[in-house]
Structures are given as structure tokens and as C-alpha cells.
C-alpha positions in Angstrom: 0.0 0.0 0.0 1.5 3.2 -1.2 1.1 6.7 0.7 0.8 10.4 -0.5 1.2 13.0 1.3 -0.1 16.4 0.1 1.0 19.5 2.1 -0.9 23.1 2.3 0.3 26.6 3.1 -2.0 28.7 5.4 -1.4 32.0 7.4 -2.5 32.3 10.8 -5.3 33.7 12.4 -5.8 35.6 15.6 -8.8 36.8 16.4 -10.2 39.3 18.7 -14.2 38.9 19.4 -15.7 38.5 16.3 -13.1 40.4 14.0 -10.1 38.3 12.4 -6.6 40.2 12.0 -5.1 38.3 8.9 -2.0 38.7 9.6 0.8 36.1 10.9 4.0 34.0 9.7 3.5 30.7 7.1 3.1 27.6 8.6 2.1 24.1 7.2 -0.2 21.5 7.4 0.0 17.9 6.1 -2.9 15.4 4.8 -2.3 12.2 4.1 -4.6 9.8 1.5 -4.1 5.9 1.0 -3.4 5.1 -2.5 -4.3 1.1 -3.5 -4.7 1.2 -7.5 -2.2 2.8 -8.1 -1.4 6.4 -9.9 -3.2 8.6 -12.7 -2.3 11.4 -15.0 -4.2 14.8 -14.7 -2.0 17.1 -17.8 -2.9 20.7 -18.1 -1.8 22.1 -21.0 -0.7 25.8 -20.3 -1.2 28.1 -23.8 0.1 31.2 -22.6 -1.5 33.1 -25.9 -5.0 32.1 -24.4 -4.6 34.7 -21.6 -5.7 37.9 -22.0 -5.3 40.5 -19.5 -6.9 44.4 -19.2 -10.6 45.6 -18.4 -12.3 44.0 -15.5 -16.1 41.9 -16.2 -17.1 43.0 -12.8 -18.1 46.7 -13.8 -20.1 48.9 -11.1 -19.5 52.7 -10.5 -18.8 51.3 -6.9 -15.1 50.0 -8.4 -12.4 50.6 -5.9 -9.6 49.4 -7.8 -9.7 51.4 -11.2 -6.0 50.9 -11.8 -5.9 48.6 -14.3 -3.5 45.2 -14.0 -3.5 45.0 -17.8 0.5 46.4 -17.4 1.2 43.2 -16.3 2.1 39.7 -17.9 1.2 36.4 -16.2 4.4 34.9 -15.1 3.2 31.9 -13.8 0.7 29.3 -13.5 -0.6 27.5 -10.5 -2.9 24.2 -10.0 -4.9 23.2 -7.4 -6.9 19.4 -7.9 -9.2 18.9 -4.8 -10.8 15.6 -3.8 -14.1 16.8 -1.6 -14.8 13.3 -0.9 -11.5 12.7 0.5 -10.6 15.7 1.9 -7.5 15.2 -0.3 -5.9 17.9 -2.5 -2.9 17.9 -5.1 -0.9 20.6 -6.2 1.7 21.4 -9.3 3.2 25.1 -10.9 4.6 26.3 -14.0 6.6 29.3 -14.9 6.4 31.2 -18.0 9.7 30.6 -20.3 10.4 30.9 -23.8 7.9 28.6 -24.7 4.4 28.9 -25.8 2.7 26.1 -23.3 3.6 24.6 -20.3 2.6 21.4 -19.2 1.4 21.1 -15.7 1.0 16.9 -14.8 -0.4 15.5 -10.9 0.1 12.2 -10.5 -3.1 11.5 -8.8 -5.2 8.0 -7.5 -8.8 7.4 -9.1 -11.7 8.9 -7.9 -15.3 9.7 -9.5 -15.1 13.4 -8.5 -12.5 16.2 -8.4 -12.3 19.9 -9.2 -9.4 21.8 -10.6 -8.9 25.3 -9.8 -6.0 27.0 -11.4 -4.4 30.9 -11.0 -2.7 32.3 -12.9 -0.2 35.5 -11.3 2.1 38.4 -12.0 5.7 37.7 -10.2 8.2 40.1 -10.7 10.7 42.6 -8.7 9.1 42.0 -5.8 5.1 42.3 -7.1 3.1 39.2 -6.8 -0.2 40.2 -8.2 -3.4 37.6 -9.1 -4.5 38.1 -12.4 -6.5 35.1 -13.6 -8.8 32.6 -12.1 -10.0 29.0 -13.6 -12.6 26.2 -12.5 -13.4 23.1 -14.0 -15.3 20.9 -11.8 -16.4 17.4 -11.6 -14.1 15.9 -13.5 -14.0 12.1 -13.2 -10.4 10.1 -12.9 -10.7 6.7 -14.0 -8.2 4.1 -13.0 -6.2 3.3 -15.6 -6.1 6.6 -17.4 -4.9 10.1 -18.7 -6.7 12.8 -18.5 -6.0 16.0 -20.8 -6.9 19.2 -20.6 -6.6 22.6 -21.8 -7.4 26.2 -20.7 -10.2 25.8 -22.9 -11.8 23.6 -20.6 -11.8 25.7 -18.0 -14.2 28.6 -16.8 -11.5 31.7 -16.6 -12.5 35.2 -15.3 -10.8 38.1 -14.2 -9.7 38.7 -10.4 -11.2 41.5 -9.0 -12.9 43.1 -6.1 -15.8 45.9 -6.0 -17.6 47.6 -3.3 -20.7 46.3 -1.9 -22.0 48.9 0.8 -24.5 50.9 -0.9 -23.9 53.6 1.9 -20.3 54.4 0.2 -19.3 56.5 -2.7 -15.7 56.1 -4.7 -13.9 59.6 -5.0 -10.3 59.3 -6.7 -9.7 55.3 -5.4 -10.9 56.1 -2.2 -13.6 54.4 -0.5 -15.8 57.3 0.9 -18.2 56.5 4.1 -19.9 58.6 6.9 -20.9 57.2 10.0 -22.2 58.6 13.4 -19.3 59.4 15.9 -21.8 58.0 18.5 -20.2 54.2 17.3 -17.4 52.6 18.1 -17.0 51.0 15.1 -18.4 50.8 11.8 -17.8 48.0 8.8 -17.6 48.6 5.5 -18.7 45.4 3.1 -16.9 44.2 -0.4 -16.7 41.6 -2.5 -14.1 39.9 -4.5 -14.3 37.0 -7.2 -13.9 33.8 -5.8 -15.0 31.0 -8.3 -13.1 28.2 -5.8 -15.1 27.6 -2.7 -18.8 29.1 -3.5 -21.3 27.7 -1.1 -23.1 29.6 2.1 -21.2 27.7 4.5 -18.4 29.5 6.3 -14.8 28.3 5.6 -12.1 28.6 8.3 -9.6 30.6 7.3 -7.0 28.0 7.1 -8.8 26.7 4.4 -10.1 29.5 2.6 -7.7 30.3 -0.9 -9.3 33.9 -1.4 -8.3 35.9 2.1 -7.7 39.3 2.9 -4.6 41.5 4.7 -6.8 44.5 7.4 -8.8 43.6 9.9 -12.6 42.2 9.7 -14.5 39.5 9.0 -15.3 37.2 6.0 -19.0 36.4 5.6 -19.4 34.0 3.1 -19.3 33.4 -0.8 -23.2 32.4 -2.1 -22.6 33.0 -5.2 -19.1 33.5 -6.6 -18.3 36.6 -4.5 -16.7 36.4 -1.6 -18.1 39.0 0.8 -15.7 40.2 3.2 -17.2 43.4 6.3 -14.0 45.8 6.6 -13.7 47.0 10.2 -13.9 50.5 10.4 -13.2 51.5 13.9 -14.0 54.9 15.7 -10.4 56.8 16.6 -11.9 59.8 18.1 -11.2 61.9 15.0 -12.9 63.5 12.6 -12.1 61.3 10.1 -9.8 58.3 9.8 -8.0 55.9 7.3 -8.1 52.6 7.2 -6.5 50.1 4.3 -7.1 46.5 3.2 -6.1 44.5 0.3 -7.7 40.9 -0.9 -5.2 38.4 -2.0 -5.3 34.6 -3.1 -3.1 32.4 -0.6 -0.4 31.3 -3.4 1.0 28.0 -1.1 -2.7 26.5 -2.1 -1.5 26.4 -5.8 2.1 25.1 -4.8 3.3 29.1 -5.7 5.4 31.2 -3.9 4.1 33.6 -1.5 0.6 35.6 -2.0 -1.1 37.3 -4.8 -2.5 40.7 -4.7 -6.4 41.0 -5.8 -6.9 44.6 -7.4 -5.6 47.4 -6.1 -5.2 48.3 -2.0 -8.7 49.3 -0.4 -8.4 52.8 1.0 -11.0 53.5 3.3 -11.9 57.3 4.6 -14.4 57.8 7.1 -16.2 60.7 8.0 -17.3 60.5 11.7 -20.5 63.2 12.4 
């Protein structure tokens, strides 16, 4: 009986009450999954000519992040292949070289069901951003044999992240709010794509693959947007500042480090 071992990269999480500071140094968690008929071949075929970067398909006049990534050229391409009914998950990168296509292969056991989430990032003088995001799901691994794919097959969209509080207005990339100076603290709700983990339940944040630095909490992802509440607190002042910036975890897609969403939140708050 052969064993795999598949290993995952999460931040930590300290929480205060009900808000979650998503902050904290990389550590790692390990899963194993018994293996008895041996191994199979998931290929990804990587055409770098099929991405296309620039204007965003979530369009709102409450857009945050109007500086356009479409400067940028995807550097690399990670995959994630996740067993839900064995709580197993396989992992596997590319990086962008001279070539047109890279080939991304798991070796992976059987099963009737798995999903395949890909993203595909910016990394370059020392800015990681998230670009690209890709789901196939469902897709059945037979013993015995190969299964090939393409970006074609997969369901790609644009990363991005829009405001969802109807009480805010955007004025030069700043997220514009007024609340009474008689609270203590105030939140402040967006959402950001997350095709990967869309269901109502809540998803520790250990888990989660779409996560956000600032300080708040996540609320769920019904329906491909994950909504995160941006803690606003009261200072005492006037008005205050306060920043936040969605990312996608990179160690879930075997990558190196995390990947920006958009451009930072800026938050200013007018307390009357």
C-alpha cells in the first residue's frame, strides 16, 4: 500500500471577538490519502497566448480598484486538484519561459469526482499580483487513465474586487463612508471574485484560498463573490484611514508567497 502525502500553506489567524486580524507568519499542514490502484495522469496544457489581461467583467460605479493590471504579464501558473470526498488535495506550478505552453501533470489516485482550480499571477521585482482565475469541476479520474486538458476547458474570469456597501461612494480610489461618531466601530462590506469555494457555509480561514490583509470578517461566498465586512473603527477623530487588500493564498497552488487581488482598499471615514 503506497502513501501520498499532500501538504498546504496557510497563514495564521488571531482573532479578537468576532473580527479576524489576517495577519501572521506561514506555517504548514500535512494530509495524508491511502493510495491502493495505483497512480493517474491529470495534464494541463498551459497556452500562454490564451490569456488575455486588461478591463475588469465585474463593472459597477462602486469600483475601488480602477487601476488597471492589464500592465502586467502572467508569469506563472498554479494548480490546485481537490478531492471533496476525501478531503484530499494535489498541487503542481509552471513558470512562464520561452515557450508557448507549459505542461502542468499530478500524478493522482482514481476517484469519480475532483475539481481543478488554477491561478494564474504576476511575479516580478518583488510584485506578486493575481490576475486570472479557472474552474473546471467534476471531472472524473478513471483508474487506468490520462486525462487531458486545456485552458479551454476551463471557466476563466478576471480577479477582482468591488464595493458592496451601498452607503459608500468612490472619489479618486478612495472608498468614501460617513458614519455617526456615536459608534465605536463601523464596517464597511466588499466583494471579491472567488469562483473556488462558493457555497453559504463559512470556511475557516486556514482553508479559505481567497483571504484578505486588514482587519474584519469574511462572511461568506453564495454565489461566486466572496463578501468580506472591513472593520472601520471609531479613533476619536474627525475622520480616519483605514487600508485592506484581498489576496489569493499562493502556497494553495504550490506558488510562492501571496497574490494581490486589485488594487489596496483605501477607506476614509467621515465620523459626524
Amino acid at each position: 500500500m503506497k502513501k501520498i502525502f499532500m501538504v498546504l500553506s496557510l497563514l495564521t489567524m488571531v482573532a479578537c471577538k468576532d473580527v479576524v486580524y489576517l495577519t501572521g507568519p506561514t506555517i504548514t499542514k500535512t494530509d495524508t490519502l491511502v493510495v491502493t490502484n495505483g497512480l493517474q495522469n491529470v495534464n494541463l496544457t498551459v497556452n500562454w497566448s490564451k490569456f488575455t489581461t486588461g478591463g475588469s467583467k465585474l463593472m459597477s460605479n462602486l469600483m475601488a480598484n480602477a487601476v488597471s493590471d492589464s500592465g502586467l504579464v502572467i508569469t506563472h501558473v498554479g494548480a490546485r486538484l481537490v478531492y471533496p470526498k476525501n478531503n484530499a488535495v494535489f498541487t503542481q506550478s509552471v513558470v512562464k519561459d520561452t515557450g508557448s505552453t507549459k505542461l502542468i501533470t499530478l500524478q493522482v489516485p482514481s476517484t469519480d469526482t475532483a475539481h481543478l482550480y488554477i491561478v494564474a499571477v504576476h511575479e516580478s521585482g518583488g510584485v506578486r499580483k493575481a490576475l486570472k482565475m479557472g474552474v473546471k469541476r467534476n471531472i472524473s479520474i478513471p483508474t487506468n487513465g490520462t486525462i487531458n486538458l486545456t485552458l479551454d476547458s476551463l471557466t476563466l474570469i478576471d480577479t477582482d474586487w468591488v464595493v458592496g456597501d451601498t452607503t459608500a461612494t468612490v472619489n479618486s480610489d478612495t472608498i468614501r463612508v460617513s458614519r455617526s461618531n456615536t459608534l465605536t466601530q463601523s464596517y464597511v462590506r466588499v466583494h471579491t471574485t472567488d469562483p473556488y469555494q462558493v457555497g453559504n457555509g463559512f470556511i475557516a480561514y486556514s482553508s479559505r484560498i481567497v483571504k484578505f490583509f486588514g482587519s474584519g470578517n469574511e462572511m461568506g461566498n453564495p454565489s461566486g463573490l466572496r463578501r468580506f465586512d472591513i472593520l472601520v473603527p471609531n479613533r476619536g477623530t474627525s475622520t480616519s484611514i483605514e487600508t485592506f487588500w484581498p489576496y489569493i493564498d499562493g502556497g494553495m497552488f504550490n506558488l510562492n508567497g501571496d497574490y494581490l487581488i486589485g488594487k489596496q482598499g483605501v477607506i476614509k471615514t467621515t465620523w459626524q
